[in-house]
MMTF fields as JSON, N, C-alpha, C and O atoms, coordinates in Angstrom:
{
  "mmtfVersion": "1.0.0",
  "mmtfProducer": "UNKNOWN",
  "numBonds": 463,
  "numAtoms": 464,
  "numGroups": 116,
  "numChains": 1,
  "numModels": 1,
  "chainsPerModel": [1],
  "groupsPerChain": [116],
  "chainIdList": ["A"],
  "bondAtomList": [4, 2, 8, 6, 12, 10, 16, 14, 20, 18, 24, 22, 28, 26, 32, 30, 36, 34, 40, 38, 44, 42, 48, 46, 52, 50, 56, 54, 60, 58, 64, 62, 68, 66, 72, 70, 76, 74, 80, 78, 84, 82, 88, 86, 92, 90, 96, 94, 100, 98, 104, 102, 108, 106, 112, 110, 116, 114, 120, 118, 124, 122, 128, 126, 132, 130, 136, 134, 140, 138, 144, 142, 148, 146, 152, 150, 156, 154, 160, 158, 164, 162, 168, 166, 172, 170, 176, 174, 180, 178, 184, 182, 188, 186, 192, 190, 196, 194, 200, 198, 204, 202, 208, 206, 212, 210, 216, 214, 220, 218, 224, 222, 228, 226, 232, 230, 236, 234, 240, 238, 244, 242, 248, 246, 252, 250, 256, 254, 260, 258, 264, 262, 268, 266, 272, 270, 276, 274, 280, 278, 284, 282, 288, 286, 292, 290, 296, 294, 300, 298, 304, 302, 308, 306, 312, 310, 316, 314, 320, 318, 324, 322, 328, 326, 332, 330, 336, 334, 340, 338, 344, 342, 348, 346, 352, 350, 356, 354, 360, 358, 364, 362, 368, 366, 372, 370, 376, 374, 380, 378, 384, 382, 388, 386, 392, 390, 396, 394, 400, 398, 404, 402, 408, 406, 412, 410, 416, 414, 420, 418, 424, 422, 428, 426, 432, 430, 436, 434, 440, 438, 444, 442, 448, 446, 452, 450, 456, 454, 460, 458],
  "bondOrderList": [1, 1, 1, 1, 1, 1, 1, 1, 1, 1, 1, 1, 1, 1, 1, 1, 1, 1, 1, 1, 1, 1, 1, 1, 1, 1, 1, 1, 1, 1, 1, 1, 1, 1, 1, 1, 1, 1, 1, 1, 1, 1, 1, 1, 1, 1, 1, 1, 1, 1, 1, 1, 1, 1, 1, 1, 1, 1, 1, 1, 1, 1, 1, 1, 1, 1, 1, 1, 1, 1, 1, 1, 1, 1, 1, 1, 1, 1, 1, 1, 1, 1, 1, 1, 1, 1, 1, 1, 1, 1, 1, 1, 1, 1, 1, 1, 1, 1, 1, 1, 1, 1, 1, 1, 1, 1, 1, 1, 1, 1, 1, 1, 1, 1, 1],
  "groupList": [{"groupName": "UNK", "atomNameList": ["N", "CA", "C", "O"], "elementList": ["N", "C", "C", "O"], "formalChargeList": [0, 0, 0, 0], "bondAtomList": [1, 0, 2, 1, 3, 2], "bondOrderList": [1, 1, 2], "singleLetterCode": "X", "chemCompType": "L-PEPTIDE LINKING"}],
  "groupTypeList": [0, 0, 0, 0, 0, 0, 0, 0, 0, 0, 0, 0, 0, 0, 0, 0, 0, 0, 0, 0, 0, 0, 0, 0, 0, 0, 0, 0, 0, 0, 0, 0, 0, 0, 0, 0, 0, 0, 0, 0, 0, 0, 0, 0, 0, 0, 0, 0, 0, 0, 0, 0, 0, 0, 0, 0, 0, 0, 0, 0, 0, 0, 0, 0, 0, 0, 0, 0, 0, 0, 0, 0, 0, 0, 0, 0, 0, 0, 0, 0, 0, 0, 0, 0, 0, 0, 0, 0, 0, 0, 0, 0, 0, 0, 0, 0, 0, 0, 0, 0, 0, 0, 0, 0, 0, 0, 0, 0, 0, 0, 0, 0, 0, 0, 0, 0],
  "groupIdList": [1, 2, 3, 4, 5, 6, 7, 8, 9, 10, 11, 12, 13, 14, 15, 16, 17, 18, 19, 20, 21, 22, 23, 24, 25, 26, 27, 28, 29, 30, 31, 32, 33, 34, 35, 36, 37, 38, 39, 40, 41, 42, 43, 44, 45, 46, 47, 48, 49, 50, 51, 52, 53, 54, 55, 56, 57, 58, 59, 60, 61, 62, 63, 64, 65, 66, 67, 68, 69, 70, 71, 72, 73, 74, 75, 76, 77, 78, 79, 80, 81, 82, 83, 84, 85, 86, 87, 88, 89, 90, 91, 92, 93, 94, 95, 96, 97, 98, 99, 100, 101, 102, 103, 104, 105, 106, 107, 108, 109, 110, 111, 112, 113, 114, 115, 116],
  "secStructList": [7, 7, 6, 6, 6, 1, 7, 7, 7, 7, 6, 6, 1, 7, 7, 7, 6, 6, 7, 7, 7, 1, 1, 7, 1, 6, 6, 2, 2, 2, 2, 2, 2, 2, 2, 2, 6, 6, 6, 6, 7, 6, 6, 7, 7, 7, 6, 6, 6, 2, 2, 2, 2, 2, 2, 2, 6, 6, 7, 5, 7, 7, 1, 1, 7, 3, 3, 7, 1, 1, 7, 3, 3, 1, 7, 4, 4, 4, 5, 5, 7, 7, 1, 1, 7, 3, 3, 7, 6, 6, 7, 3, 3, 7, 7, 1, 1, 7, 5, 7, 7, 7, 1, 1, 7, 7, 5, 7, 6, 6, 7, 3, 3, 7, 7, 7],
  "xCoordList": [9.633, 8.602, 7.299, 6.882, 6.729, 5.356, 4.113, 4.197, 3.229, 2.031, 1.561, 1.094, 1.839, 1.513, 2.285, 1.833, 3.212, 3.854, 3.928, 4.492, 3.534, 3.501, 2.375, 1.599, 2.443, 1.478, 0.179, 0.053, -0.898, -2.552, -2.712, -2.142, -3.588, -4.047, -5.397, -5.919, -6.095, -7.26, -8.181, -8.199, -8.918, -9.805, -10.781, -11.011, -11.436, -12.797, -12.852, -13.788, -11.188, -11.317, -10.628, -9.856, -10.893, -11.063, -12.273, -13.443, -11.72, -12.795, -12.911, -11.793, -13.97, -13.692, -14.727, -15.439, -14.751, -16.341, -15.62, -16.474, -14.308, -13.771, -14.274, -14.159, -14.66, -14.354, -15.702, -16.763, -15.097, -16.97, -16.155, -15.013, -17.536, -17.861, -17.571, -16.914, -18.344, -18.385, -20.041, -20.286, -20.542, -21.875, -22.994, -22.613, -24.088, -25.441, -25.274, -24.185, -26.542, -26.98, -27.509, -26.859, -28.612, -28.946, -27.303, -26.814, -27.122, -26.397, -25.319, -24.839, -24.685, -23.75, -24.74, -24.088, -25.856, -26.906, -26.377, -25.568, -27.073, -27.129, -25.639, -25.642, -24.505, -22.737, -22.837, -22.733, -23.067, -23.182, -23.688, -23.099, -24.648, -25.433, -24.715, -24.525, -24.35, -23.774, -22.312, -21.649, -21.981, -20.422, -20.388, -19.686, -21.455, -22.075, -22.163, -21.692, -23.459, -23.248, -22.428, -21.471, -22.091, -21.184, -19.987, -19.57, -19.157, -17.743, -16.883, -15.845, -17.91, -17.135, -17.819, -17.128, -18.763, -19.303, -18.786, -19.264, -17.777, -17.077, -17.501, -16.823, -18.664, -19.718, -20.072, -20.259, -20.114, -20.754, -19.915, -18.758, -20.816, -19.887, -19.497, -18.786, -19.701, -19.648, -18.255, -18.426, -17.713, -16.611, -16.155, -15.18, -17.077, -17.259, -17.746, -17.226, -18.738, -19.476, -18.607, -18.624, -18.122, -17.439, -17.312, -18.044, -16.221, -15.515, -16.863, -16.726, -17.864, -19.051, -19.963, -20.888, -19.965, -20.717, -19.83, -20.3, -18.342, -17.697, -17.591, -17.155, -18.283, -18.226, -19.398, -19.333, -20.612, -21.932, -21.867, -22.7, -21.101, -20.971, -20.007, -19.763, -19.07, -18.592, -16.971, -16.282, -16.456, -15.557, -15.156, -15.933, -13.152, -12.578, -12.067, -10.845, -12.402, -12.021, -11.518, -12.098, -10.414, -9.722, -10.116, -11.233, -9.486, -10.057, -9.142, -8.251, -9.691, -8.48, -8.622, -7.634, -9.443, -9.458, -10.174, -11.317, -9.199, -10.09, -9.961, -8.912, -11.609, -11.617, -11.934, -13.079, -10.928, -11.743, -12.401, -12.278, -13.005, -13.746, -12.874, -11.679, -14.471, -13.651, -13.238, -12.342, -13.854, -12.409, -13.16, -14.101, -13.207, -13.886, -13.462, -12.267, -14.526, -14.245, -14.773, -15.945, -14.057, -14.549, -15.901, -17.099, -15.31, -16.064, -15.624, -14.716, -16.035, -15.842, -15.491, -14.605, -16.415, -16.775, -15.068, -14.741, -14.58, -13.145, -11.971, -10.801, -12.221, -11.676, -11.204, -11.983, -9.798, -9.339, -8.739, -7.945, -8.752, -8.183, -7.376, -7.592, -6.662, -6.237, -6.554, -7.414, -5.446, -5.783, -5.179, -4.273, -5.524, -5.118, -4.134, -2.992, -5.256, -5.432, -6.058, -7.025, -5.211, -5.919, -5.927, -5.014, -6.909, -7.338, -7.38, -8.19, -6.55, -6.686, -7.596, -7.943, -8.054, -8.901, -8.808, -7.736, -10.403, -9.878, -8.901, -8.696, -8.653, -8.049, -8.987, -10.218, -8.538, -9.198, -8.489, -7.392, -9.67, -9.389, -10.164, -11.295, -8.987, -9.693, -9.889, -9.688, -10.344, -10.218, -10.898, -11.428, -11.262, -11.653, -11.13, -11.813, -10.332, -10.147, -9.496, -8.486, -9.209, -9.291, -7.741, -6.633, -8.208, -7.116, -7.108, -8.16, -5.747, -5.257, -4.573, -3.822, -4.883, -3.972, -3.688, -4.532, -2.729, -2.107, -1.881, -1.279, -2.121, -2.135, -0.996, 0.174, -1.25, -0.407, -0.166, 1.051, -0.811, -0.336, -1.562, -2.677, -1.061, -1.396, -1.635, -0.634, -2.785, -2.859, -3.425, -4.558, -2.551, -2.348, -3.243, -3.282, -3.772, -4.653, -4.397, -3.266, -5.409, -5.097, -4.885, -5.391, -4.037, -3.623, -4.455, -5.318, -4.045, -5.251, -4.449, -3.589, -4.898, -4.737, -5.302, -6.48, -4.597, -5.232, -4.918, -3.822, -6.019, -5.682, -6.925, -8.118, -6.072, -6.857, -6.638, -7.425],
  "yCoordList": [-40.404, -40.335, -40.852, -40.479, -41.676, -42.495, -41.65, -41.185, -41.554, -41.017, -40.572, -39.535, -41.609, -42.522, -41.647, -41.296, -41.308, -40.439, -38.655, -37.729, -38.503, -36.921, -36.523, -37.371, -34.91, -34.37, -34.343, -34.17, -34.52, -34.136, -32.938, -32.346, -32.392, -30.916, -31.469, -32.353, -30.981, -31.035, -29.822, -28.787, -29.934, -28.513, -29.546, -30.355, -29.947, -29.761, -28.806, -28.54, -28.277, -26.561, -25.705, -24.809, -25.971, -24.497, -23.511, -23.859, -22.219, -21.403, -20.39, -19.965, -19.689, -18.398, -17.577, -16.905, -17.662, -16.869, -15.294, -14.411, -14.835, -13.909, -12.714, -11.505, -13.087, -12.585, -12.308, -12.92, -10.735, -9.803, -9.572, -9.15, -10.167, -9.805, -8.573, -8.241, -7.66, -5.764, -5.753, -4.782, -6.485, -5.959, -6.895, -8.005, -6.722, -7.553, -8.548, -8.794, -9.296, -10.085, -9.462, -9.769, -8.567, -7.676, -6.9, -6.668, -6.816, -6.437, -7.043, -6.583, -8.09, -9.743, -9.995, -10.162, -10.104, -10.531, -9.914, -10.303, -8.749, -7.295, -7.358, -7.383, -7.382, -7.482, -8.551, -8.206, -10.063, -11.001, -10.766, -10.721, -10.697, -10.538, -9.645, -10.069, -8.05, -7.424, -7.366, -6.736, -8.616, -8.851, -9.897, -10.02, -10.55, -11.887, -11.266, -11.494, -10.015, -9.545, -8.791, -9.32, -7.263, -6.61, -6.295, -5.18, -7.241, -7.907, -8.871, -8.838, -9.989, -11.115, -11.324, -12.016, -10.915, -11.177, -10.603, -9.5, -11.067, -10.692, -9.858, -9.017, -10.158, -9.309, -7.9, -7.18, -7.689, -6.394, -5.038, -4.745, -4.346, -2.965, -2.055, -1.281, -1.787, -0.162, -0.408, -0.08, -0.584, -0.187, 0.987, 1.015, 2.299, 3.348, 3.126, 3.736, 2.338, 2.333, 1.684, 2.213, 0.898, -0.201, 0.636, 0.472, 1.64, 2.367, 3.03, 3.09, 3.404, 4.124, 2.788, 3.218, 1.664, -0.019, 0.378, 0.775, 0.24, 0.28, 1.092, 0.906, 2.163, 3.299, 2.847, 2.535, 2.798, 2.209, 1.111, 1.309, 0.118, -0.856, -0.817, -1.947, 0.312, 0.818, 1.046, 1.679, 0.655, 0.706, 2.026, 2.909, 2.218, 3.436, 3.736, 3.609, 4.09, 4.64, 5.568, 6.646, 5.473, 6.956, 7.659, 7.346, 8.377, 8.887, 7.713, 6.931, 7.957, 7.002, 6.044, 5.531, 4.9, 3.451, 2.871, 3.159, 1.479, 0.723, -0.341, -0.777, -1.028, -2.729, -3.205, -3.03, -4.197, -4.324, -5.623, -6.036, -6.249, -7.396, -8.485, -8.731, -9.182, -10.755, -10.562, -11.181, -9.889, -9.104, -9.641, -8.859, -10.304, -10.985, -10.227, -10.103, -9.669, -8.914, -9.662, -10.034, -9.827, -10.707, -9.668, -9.766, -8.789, -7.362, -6.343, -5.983, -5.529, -3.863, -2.93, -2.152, -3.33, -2.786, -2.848, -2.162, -3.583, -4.212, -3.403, -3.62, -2.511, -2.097, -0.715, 0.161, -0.465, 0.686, 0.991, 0.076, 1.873, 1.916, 3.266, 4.262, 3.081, 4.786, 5.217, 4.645, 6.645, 6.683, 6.127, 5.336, 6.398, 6.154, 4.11, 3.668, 3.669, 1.766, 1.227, 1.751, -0.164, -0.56, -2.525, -3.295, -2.627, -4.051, -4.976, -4.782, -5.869, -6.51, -7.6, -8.014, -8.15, -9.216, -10.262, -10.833, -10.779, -12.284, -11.82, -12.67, -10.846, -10.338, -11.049, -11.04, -11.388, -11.822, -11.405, -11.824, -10.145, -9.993, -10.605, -10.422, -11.578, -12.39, -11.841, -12.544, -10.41, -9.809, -9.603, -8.493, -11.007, -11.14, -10.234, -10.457, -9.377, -7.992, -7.482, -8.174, -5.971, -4.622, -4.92, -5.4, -4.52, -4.427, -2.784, -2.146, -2.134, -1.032, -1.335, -2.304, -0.201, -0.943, 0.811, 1.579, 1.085, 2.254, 2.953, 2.299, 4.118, 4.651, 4.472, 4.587, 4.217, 3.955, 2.707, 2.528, 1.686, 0.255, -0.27, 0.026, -1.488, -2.518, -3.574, -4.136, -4.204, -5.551, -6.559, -6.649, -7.099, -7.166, -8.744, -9.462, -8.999, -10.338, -11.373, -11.721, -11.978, -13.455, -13.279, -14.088, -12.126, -12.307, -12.192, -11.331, -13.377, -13.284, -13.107, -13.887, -11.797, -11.415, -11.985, -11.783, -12.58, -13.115, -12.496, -12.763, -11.447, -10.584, -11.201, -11.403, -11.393, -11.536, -13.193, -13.371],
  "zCoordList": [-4.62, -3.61, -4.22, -5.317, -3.484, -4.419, -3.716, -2.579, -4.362, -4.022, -2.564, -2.093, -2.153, -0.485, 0.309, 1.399, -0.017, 1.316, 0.357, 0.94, -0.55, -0.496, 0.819, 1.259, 1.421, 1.828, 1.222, 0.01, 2.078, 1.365, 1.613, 2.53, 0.741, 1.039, 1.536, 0.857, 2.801, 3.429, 2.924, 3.59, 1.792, 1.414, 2.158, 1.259, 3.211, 4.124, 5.399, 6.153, 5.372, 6.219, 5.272, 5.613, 4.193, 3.137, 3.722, 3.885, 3.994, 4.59, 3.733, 3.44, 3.084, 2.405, 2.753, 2.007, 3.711, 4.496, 4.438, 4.352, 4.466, 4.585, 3.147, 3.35, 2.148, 1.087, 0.731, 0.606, 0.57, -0.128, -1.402, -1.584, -2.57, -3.616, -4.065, -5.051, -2.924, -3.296, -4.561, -5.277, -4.544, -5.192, -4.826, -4.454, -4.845, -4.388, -5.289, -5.808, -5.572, -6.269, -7.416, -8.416, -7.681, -8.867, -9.657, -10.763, -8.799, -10.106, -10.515, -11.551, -9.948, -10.342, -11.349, -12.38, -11.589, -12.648, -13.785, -14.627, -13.622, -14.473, -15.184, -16.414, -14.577, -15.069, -16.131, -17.308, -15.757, -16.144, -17.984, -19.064, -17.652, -18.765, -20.12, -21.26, -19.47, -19.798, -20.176, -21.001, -18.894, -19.794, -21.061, -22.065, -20.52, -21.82, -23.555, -24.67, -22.589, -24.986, -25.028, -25.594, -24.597, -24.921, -24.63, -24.941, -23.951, -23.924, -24.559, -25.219, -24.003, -24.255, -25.905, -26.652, -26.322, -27.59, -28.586, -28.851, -29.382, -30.486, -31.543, -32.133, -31.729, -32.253, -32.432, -33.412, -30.719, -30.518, -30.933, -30.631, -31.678, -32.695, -32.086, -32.728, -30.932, -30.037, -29.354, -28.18, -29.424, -28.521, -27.911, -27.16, -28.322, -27.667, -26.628, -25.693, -26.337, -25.162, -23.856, -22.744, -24.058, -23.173, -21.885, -20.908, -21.973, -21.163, -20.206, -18.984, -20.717, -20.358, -19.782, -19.092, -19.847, -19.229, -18.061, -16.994, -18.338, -16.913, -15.518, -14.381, -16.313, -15.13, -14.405, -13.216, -15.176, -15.244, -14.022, -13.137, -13.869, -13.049, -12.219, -11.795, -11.615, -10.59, -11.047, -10.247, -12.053, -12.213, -12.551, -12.917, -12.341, -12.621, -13.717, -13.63, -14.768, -16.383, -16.562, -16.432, -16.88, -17.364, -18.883, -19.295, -19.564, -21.136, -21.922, -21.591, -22.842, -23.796, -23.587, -24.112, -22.949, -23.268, -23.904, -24.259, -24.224, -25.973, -25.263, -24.789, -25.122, -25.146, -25.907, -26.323, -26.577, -27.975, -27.664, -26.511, -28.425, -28.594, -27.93, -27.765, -27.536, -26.949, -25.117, -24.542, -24.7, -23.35, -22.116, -21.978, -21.428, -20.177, -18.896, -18.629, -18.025, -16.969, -15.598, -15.542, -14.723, -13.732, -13.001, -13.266, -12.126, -11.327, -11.517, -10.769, -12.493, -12.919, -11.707, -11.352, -11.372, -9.649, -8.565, -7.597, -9.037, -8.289, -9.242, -8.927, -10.354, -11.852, -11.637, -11.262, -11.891, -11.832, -13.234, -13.453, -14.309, -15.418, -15.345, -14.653, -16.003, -15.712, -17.361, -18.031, -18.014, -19.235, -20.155, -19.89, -21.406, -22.321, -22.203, -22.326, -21.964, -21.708, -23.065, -23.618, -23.638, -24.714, -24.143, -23.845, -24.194, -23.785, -25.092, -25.999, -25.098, -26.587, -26.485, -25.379, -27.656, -27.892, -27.12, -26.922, -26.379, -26.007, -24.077, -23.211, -24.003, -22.771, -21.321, -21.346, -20.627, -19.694, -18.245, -17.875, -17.223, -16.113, -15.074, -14.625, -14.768, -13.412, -12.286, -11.296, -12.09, -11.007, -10.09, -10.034, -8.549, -7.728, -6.737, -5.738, -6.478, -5.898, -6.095, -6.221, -6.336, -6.692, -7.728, -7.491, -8.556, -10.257, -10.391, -10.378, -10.529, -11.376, -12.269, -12.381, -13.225, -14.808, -14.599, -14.139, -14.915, -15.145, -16.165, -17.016, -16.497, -17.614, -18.766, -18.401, -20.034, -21.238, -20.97, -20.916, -20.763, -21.134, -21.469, -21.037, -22.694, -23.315, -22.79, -22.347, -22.622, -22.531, -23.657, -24.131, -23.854, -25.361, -25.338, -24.338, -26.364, -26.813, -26.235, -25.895, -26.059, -24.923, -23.74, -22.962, -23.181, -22.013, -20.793, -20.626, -19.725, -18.568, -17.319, -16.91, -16.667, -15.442, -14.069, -13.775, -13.373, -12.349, -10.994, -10.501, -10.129, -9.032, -8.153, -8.38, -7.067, -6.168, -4.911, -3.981]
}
């Protein structure tokens, strides 16, 4: 089959007027920033805190979770964790709407979740 006769996809009635964010503009900022140094920044030493940013920005945290460094969060706010969750390095949740991770599991390094 040559080019010429596959189907086109028409994205000029791609519509996505349907789809809420779930947070304003201040605080998409505020996340941003916050997922910028103390997430995704390999750097940053607290990993105590993480779990306590997330509640902070609407998300659901259970006891017992470890994000470790490197970990990219799309909307916290969209974030359900249950307990005892360990997020590995470099982890990436693409989660444009509502993510549960269930208690006692690993998401182990590299891996990227895509919900939504």
């Amino acid at each position: 089959m040559s080019t010429q006769d596959r189907p086109r996809v028409d994205l000029s009635r791609f519509d996505n007027s349907w789809y809420v964010i779930g947070a304003g503009p201040v605080k998409r900022v505020l996340w941003y920033f916050t997922n910028a140094l103390c997430f995704i920044n390999p750097l940053f030493p607290f990993r105590s805190v993480k779990p306590a940013l997330l509640r902070l920005f609407g998300a659901r945290v259970g006891k017992g979770v470890v994000v470790h460094p490197g970990v990219n969060i799309k909307f916290p706010w969209k974030l359900s964790i249950g307990d005892h969750v360990w997020i590995g390095q470099r982890a990436w949740l693409d989660n444009i709407d509502r993510l549960t991770i269930h208690s006692n599991v690993v998401i182990s390094q590299g891996a990227m979740i895509i919900q939504g």
